[in-house]
N, C-alpha and C positions, 0 to 999 in steps of 0.2 A: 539016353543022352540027347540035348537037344542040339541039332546041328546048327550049326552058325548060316542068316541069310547070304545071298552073294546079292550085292548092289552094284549098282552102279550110279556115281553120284558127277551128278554135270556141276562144274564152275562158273560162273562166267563173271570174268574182271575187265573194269573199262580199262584202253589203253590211255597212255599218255595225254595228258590234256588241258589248254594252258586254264580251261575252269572245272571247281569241283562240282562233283553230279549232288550238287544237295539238292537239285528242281524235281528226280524222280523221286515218286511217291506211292511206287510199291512192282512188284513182279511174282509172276510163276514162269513155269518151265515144265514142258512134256514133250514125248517120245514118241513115236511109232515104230512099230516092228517092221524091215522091207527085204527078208527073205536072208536066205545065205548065198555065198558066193566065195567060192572057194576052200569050205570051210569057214569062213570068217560071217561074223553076225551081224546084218547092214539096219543100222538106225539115221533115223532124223531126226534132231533133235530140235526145239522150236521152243526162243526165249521170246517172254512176252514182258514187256517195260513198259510204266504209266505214270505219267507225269501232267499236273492240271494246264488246262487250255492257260494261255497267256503270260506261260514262264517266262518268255522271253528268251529260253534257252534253249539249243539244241541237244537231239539224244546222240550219247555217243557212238560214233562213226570209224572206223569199227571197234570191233569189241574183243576182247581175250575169253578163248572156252578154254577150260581147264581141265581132262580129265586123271582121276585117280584108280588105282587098282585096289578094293577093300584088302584081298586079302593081306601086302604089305605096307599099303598105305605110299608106292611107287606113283608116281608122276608120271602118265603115260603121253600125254603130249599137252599143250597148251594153241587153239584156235584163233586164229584173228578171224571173225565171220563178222560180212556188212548189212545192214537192213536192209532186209528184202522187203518188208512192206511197211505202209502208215495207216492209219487209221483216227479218226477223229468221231466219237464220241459223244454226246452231249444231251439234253434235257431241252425240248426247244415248245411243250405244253406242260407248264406247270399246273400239280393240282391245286385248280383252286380253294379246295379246303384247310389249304396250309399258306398263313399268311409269315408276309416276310420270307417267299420262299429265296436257296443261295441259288446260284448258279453251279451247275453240277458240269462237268465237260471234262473229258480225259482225251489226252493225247497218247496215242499207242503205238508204239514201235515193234516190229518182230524180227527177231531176228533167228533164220534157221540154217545148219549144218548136214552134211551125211558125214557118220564115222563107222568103219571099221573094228569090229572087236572080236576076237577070241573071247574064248569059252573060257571061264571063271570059274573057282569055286564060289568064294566070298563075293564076286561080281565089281561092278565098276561105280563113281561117284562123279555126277556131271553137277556144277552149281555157278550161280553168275555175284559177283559182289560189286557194289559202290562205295565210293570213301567215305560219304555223309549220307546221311539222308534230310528230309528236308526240317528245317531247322524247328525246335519249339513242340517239342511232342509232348505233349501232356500226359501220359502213364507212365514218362521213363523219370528217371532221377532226375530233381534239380541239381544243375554242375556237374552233370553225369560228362559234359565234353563232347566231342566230337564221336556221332553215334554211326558206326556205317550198318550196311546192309547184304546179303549174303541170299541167293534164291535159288535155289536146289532140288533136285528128281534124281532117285533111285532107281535101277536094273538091277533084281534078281539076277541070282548066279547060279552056276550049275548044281550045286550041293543040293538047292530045294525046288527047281523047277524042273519034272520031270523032261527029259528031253532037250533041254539047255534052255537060256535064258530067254525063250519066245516069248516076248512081253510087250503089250503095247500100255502105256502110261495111261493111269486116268488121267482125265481133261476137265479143268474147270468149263463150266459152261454160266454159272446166275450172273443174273444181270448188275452191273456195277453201276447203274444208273439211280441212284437211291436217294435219297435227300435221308437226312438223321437229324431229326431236330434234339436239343439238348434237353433233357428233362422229360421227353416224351416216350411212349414206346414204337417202336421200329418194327421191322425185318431185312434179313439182309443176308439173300441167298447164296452160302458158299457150296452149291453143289457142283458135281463133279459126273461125266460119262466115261465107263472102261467098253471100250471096245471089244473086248476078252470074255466081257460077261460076270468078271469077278464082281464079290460084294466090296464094296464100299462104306467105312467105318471112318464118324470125322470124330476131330478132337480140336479142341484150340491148343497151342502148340508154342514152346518156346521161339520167339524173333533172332533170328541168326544177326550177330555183328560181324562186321569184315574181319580180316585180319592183315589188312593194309596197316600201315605206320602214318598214314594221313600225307599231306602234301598238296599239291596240284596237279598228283597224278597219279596213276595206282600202279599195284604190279597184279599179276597173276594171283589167286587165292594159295592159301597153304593145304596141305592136305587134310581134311575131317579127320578127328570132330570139332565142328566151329563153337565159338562161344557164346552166349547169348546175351543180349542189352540188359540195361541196368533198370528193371521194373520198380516202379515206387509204390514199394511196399510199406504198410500192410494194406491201400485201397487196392493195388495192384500187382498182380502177379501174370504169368504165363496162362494160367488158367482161369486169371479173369480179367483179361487186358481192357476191358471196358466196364467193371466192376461185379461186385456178387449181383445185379440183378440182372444182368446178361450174361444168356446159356445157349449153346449149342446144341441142335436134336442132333444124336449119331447116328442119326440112317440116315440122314435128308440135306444135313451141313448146314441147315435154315438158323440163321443168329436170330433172337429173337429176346424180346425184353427191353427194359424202361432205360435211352441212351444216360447217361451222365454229363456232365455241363460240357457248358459250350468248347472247342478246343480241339487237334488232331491227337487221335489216337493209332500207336501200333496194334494191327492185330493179324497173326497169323493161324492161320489153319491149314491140319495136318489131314491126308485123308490118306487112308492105310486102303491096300489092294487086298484082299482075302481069298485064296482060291485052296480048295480041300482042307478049310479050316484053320489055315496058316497066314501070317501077313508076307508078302511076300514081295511087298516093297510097298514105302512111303512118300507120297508128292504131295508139296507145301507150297502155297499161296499166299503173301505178306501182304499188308496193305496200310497207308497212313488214310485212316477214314476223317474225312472232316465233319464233325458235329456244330453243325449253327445255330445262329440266337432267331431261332426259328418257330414256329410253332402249329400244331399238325390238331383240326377242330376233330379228335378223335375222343373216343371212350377210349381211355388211359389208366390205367390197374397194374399194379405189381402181379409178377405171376401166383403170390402165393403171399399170405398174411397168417403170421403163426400169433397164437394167443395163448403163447405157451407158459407165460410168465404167473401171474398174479392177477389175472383179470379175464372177467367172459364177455368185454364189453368193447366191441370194435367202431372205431371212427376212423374213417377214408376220404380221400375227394379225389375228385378226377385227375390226374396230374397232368393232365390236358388242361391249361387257361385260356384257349383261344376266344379270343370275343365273337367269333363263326359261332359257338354256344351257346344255344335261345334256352331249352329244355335238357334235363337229366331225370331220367327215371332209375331207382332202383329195386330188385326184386333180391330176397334170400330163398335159398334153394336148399333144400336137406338133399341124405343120403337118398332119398327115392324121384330126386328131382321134383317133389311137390316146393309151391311157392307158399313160405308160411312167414312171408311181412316183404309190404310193400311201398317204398315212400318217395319222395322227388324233391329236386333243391342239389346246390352246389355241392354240400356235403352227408353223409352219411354215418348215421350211429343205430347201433343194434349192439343187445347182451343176449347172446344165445340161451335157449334154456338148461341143456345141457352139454357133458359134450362128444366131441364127434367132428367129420369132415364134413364141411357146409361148400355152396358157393355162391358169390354176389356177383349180381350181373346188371352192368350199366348199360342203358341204351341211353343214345343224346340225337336230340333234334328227331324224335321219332315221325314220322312222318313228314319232313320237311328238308331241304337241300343241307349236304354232309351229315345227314346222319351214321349211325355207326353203335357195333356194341363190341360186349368183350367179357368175356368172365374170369372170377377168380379165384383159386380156391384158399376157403380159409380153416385153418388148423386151429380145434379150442380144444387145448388139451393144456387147461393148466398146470404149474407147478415142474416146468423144465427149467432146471437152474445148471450152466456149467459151472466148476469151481476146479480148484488143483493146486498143489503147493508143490515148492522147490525144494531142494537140498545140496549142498553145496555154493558157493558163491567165487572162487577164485578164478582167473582167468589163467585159460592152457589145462585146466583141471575139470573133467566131467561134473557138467550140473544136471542134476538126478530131477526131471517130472512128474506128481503124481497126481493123478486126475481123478477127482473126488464129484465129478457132474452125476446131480441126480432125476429122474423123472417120475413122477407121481403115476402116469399111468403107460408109459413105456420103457423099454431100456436103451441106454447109450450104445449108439454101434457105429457113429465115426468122431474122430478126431485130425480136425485138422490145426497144424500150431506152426507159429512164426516166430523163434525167440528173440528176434527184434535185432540183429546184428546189424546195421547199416552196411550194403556194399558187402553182405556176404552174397548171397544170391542161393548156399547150400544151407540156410538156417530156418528150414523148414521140415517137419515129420509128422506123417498119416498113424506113425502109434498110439497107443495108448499112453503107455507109460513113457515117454522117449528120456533120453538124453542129448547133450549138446554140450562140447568145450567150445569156450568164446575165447577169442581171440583176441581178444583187448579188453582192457576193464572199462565202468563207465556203467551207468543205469539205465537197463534194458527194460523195451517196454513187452511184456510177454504176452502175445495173443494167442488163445487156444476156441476153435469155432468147432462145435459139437452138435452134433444131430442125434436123435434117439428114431426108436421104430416106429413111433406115431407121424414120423418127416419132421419132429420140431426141430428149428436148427435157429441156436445163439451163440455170442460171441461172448469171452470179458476177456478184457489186458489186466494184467498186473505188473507194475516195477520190479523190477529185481536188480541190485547194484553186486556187480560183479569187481570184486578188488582183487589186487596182488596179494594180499596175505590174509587169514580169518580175525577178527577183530577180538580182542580179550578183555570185554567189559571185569575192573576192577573194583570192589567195593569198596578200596582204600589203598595205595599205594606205600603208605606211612603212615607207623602205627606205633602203637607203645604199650608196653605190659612190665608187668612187674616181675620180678625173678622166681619163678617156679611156676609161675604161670599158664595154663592152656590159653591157644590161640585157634582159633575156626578160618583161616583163610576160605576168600568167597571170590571166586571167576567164575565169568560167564562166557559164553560160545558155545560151539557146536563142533565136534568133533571128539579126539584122544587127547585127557589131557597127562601132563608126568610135571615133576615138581621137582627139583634139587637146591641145595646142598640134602643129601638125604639126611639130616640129623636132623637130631630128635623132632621125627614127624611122622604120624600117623597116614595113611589113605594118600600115597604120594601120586596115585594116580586114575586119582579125582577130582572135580574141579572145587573139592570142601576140604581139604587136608585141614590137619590137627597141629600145630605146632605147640614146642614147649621151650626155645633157645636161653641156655644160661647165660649165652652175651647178644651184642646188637647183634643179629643176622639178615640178612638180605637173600631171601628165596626167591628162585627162577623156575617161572610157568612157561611151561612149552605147549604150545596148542596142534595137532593136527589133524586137520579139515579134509581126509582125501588126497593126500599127500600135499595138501596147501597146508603149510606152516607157519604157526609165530610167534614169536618171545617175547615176555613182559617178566616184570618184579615185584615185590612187594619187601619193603625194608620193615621188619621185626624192631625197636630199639627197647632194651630191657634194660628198667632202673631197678634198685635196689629201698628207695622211698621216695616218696610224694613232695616238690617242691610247694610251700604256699607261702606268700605275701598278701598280709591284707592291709587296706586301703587305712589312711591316717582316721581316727574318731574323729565327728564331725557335728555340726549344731544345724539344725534345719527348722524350717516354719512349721509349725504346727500342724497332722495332715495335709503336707504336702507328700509327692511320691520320691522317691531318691535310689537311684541305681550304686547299689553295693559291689565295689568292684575285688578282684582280687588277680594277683600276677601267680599262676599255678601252672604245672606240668600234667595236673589232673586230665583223667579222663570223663568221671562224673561229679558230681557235686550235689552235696545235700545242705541245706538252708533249715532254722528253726530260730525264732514261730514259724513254723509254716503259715499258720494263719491269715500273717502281715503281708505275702509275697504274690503277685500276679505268676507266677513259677517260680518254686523252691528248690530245682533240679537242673539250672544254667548255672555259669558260673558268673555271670555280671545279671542278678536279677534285681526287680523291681518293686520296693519294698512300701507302705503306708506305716506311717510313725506319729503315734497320737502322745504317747507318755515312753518316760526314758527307756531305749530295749537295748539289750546286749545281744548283735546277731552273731549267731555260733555255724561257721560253715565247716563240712569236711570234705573235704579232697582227696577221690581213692585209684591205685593204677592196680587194677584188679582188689590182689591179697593187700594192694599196700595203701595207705592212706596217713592224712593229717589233718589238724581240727584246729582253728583259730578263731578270734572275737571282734569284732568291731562293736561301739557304742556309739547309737547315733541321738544327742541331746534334741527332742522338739520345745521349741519355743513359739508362744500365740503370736497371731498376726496385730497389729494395732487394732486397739478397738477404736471404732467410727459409727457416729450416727449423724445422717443429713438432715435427720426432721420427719416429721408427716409431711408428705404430699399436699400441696398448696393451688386453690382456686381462686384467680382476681380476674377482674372486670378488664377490657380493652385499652390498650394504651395509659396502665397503671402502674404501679410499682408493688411488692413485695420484700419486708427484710426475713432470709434464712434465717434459721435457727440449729448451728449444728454443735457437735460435745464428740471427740475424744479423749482418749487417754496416752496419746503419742505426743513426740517432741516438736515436731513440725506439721503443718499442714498446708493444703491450696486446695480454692474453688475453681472449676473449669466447668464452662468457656467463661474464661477472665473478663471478654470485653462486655458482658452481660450483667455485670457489677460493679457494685461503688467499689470494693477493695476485697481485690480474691484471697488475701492474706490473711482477712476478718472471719472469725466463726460466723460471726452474725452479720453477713453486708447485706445490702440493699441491691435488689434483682428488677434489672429494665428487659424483660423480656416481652418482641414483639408478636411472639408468636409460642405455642407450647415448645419446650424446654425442658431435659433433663439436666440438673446443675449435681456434679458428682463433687465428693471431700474425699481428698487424698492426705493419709495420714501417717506418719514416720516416726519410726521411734529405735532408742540405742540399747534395746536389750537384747538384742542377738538373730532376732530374726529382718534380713534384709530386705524383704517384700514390704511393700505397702498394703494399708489396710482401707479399702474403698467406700462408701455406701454413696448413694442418691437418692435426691428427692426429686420429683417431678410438677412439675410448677405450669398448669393447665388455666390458657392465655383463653377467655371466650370468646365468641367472635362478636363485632364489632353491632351495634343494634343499628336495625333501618329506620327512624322514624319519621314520621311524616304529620304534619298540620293540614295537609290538603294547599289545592294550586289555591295564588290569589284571585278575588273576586269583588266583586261589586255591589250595593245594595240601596237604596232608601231609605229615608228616614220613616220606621215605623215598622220596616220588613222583617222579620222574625229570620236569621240566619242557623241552619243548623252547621256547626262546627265538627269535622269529625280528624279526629286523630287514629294511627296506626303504629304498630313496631313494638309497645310494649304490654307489661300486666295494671299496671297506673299511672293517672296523667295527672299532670297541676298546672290549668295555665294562669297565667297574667297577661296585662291587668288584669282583674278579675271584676271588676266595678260593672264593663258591661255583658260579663259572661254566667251562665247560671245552667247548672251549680259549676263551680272550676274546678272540680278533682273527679271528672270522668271524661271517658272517652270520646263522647259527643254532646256536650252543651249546646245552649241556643244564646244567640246572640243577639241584641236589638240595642239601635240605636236613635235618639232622639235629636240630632243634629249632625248637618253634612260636614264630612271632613274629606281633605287629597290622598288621605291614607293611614289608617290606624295598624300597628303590627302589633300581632298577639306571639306568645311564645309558649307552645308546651313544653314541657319538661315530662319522660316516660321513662318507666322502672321498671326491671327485669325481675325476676324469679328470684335470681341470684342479688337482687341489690343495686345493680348497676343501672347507668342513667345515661340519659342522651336526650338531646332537645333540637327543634324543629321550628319554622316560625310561619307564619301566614299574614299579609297587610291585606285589609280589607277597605274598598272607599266608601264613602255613605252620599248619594247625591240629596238634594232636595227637591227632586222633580217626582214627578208622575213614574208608573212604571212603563219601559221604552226601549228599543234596539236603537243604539244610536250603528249607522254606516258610513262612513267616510266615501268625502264626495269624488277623491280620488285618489290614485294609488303608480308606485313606481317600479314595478318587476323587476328590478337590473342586480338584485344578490346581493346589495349594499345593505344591507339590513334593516335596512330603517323605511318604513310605508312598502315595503314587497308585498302584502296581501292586503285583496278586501273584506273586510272579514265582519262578524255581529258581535257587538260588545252589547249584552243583557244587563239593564237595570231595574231590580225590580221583578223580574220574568221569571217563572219558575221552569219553565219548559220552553226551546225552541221548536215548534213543532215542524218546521221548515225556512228555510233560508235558501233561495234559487237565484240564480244569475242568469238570464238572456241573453242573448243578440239583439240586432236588430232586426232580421226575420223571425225572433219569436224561439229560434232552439235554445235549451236549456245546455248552459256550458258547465256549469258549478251546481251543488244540491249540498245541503248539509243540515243537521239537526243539533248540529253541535256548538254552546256557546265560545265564541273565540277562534274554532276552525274557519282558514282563510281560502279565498279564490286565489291563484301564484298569478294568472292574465295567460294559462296556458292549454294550449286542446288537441288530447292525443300528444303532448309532450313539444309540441310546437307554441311558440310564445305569438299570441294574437296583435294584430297590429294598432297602433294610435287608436281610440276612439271612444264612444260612449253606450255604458250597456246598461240593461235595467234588471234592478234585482226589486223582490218582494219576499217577505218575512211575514211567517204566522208562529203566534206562539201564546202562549197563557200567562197571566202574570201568578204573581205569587194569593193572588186572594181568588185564583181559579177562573177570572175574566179572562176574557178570549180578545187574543191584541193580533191588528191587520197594519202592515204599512210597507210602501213602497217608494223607489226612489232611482237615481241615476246614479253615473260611478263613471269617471273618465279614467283608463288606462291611460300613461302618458309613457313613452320613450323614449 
């Protein structure tokens, strides 16, 4: 039989106080043994309180010790004991490998007692509480409210310490000077010295909440066992108040691992005394850690990378970002500590070749200021899948787990599960197979984290909606049969089912019973889930024959489609021709009707049925035709040509005709054009009957006679036209030959202007005309140049320009200055100087141009002259 320990558990409650202690931010409590006297066992007990530099507040002054008797949970007195000592704390060389470092500083109050105790079985319980703690704690519940705090040490009692309670408390001793940057990995020594020599065994450990009623002032604690804060679950619990990648070593109390974001955290730790292989008392250390937006130039590695899933191919980066970061080297290490792949760079990827336990090992800044390394081991042991299914679903009623995790090359040996209850804080089990009644209904999110013997360890949630009664999917609620009937009723769930009125029915207590009722009947399914219950019905109604109404005969367009309808109490329906029916087996289907049909449906409720006709007459659509498709020349006209056999008709678009009313109007279209005939007639079918023709407009012809020009008398002109397939010009008197594309012209006396006119013809027929006037001087051949010229944009004399008579070629045309630079250059007959240089307009004055060019019989023509710009 194992005997029960004797403790002794210290309180300590702030008194009275017109502010709350939400500024301290965390406490332990330890003992020493100081002999007997008088029979009676003399302790000191020593509360330690820590709250950050610059609260602005004071620690409370004095304080209530509380102690209790385990074995009946008696109230053996309550202490007002006043700070004996301060202490102040702080960080005053930061490392400079961690940029952005915070300011670390604790303020520390102690406050110590001597008390008197007799000898105990169960032993005694010393503990201190606050009414808050300091506001905004990141691991506990959002709206969890007002969270106190509760710090406590245990005395052994007489039952298990030979000789009575001679015990001196372990004593935290690590250092709390720590900086914890967010997202980085840490350490953060919670060890502890026993004086006694006992072993020492830590644990992280559920956070004590007060058990004050809140206020502006406390009372004394209640007697253990105290209850614990509201952890936000499922990144948080008791045992991993800073998340799954931070762990506690149990010999050494060293926290160690990658912190989580920025924010304060509760974390307590428990450290259990062991002496002749017994615990034989427990002293606990709380602490709110503050985690900063910090950053620490370290090699940063999760303790452990599993590749347990679906892949042998690992990608990591440092989760140290500090720009202190010049170099990353990395190295893979087998089972024998040989390096077999080595590479460097921010991040890192490797596929193992087989598998096995490896490890990677980052060194950064290797030979240069914050350097640093760090290993890590990695698990490739693919193919570890957790899985698990539910049973039961009602709330107040056991919901059944069963864990289906498998591993390819280990076996499953933990389970840890969180059934997702908000605000239970007991809705957690280390079984296998567990159970859980929920308390409320509502859709739980269920996590189960699983490890096997190769160390793989994964998570998955699943939903599960937990309701007040089992759901009784029906496959018809209301039904119909005919009189003599079999009926197959179909429910669905999970659980006992039973079925009444018991008549005439088969397997009443199955979720498929048989019925056969001679009148309407209404059967009642009872469902039971695990003692979660629920009731549904299904109404039976039994006729004796088949109602049907079919729709009036009807006249329709000729292959159109037409939905046959019919007013029936049927269940199925059969249609014939089948042939004619997009589905012959509804009861309003949809039918193609070319020549007169008689459709024949029947309508059956089981054994019973009925068969009726409808005739549906088709009648053709009007016949229409718009014509052949019509090709005309640009801005011409067209008359349609169209012919039905109906009583009415119209052309559309109307405004594109002499008369939309006319079979045969005349078509002004500017552009291509489909002209549709819409045609009507009184033989029964109401649809119109359409056709179009298409009336393809071409496009318009470019033609051209060439720019006007100049010439002498005797100068042979070549004439050239463009745009078409044949040309005709007039007059034709001095043109030769006039029916092609480029004739030559000459003439034998001057004129101010002669206009010539081609005429060109398309492929198609179509025509368009162009014109050119030509002058005939009777001089020599010659550039005349104008002696001067007006820039101003008036249109009239703006350029100076060469007008060629006679010239076949201007070989050059240049304008001067008066020192000689060339402002103008041109080879072009009739291109002009504007009087401007570089886009500025030149001022008053007189410049010299000269002209070479060839005349038309190949002599070489020189001449030069002046040009006044005027303004």
């Amino acid at each position: 039989m194992t005997r029960p320990l004797l403790y002794i558990f210290i309180a300590l409650a702030i008194l009275s106080s017109p502010a709350r202690a939400s500024h301290i931010t965390g406490g332990e409590m330890h003992y020493t043994f100081d002999g007997m006297n008088n029979g009676m066992y003399q302790y000191t007990v020593t509360l330690k309180l820590f709250q950050r530099c610059g609260s602005g507040r004071a620690f409370p002054n004095p304080t209530i010790i509380s102690i209790f008797d385990k074995t009946n949970g008696a109230r053996i007195n309550d202490f007002q004991v006043n700070i004996n000592n301060q202490q102040n704390i702080q960080i005053t060389n930061p490392d400079p490998c961690i940029t952005n470092p915070p300011d670390v500083c604790y303020d520390i109050a102690y406050y110590s007692f001597s008390v008197s105790l007799s000898g105990s079985a169960d032993g005694y319980a010393i503990a201190s509480q606050v009414n808050y703690r300091i506001n905004g704690i990141t691991n506990l519940q959002p709206g969890s409210g007002n969270v106190g705090a509760m710090y406590t040490a245990e005395i052994p009692g007489t039952a298990l310490v030979i000789g009575g309670p001679q015990n001196n408390s372990a004593v935290f001793t690590g250092n709390d000077l720590v900086v914890v940057c967010a997202n980085n990995n840490f350490s953060y020594s919670f060890g502890a010295q026993d004086a006694d020599g006992d072993e020492l065994r830590y644990t992280f450990c559920n956070a004590y909440n007060s058990t004050a009623t809140g206020g502006g002032s406390t009372v004394p604690p209640n007697a253990p066992p105290y209850p614990t804060v509201p952890y936000s679950s499922p990144d948080f619990d008791e045992t991993h108040p800073l998340g799954y990648a931070v762990n506690i070593d149990p010999n050494t109390g060293l926290i160690t691992g990658v912190a989580p974001s920025q924010g304060i955290y509760v974390v307590t730790v428990c450290v259990d005394e062991i002496r002749n292989g017994q615990v034989i008392a427990r002293q606990r250390k709380d602490l709110q850690i503050n985690i900063a937006d910090c950053n620490v130039a370290s090699a940063s590695l999760l303790p452990e990378y599993y590749l347990c899933k679906n892949t042998m191919t690992l990608t990591i980066t440092n989760l140290s970002s500090s720009p202190l970061i010049v170099t990353q080297d990395w190295n893979v290490l087998d089972n024998t500590n040989s390096i077999i792949h080595s590479d460097s760079g921010p991040s890192f990827t490797y596929t193992f070749p087989v598998i096995g336990i490896y490890t990677v090992r980052l060194v950064i800044n290797r030979n240069q200021p914050c350097t640093d390394s760090t290993t890590s081991t990695v698990r490739v042991f693919p193919g570890f899948a957790p899985d698990f299914a539910s049973a039961g679903i009602c709330f107040t009623k056991p919901t059944f787990f069963t864990d289906f995790t498998t591993s390819v090359y280990g076996t499953p040996n933990s389970w840890t599960w969180d059934f997702g209850e908000p605000l239970a804080g007991t809705d957690v089990s280390t079984l296998q197979n567990p159970s859980y009644t929920y308390p409320s209904t509502g859709t739980k999110d269920v996590r189960l984290i699983a490890t096997d013997t190769r160390g793989c360890r994964d998570t998955i949630t699943k939903p599960i909606d937990i309701i007040t009664k089992p759901p009784i999917p029906l496959a018809f609620r209301d039904t119909l049969i005919c009189i003599n009937d079999n009926l197959t009723l179909l429910a669905g769930g999970q659980g006992i089912f039973s079925w009444t009125p018991l008549l005439n029915i088969i397997n009443a207590n199955t979720n498929t019973p048989t019925v056969s009722p001679p009148v309407t009947t209404t059967y009642y399914v009872d469902l039971d889930n695990n003692g979660c219950k629920n009731r549904d019905s299904v109404k039976v109604n039994v006729v004796d024959h088949v109602t049907l109404i079919p729709m009036n005969d009807t006249i329709i367009c000729k292959s159109d489609t037409i939905q046959l309808r019919v007013q029936s109490d049927g269940l199925h329906y059969s249609w014939a021709p089948a042939g004619q029916f997009i589905n012959p087996l509804v009861q309003h289907p949809f039918a193609f009707t070319y020549i007169l049909t008689d459709y024949i449906v029947t309508a059956t409720i089981g054994g019973c049925l009925a068969t009726s006709t409808i005739r549906v007459t088709p009648v053709p659509y009007p016949g229409v035709n718009a014509g052949a498709d019509l090709i005309i020349c640009y801005n011409t006209s067209v008359q349609l040509n169209g012919s039905t056999d109906g009583s009415s008709w119209l052309w559309s678009p109307a405004g594109k005709l002499s008369n939309a009313s006319l079979l045969n109007p005349v078509a002004y279209p500017s552009r291509t054009t489909d002209f549709v005939l819409t045609a009507y007639d009184t033989k029964g079918c109401p649809k119109p009957g359409r056709d179009t023709v298409s009336v393809t407009v071409l496009p318009k012809m470019r033609v051209s006679a060439g720019r006007d020009t100049a010439v002498i008398i005797g100068q042979p002109l070549q004439l050239f036209a463009t745009g078409g397939e044949s040309y005709t010009w007039s007059p034709a008197f001095n043109v030769s030959p006039s029916t092609i594309a480029n004739p030559v012209a000459l003439f034998n006396e001057p004129s101010n202007g002669i206009q010539f006119k081609v005429v060109a013809f398309d492929e198609n027929g179509c025509a368009d005309s162009a014109y050119i006037v030509i002058k005939v001087f009777k001089t020599k051949p010659m550039v005349f140049v104008p002696t001067g010229f007006t820039p101003n944009n008036d249109g009239r004399n703006d350029l100076v320009r060469p007008v060629a008579v006679g010239i076949k070629t201007i070989d050059c045309f240049t304008i001067y200055n008066r020192w000689g630079q060339v402002l103008f250059t041109t080879t072009i007959n009739g291109h002009g100087w504007d009087g401007k240089v570089n886009g500025q307009l030149q001022s008053s004055g007189t410049f010299v141009w000269m002209v070479k060019a060839t005349d038309y019989t190949g002599k070489a023509y020189f001449e030069k002259g002046v040009v006044t710009l005027i303004r």
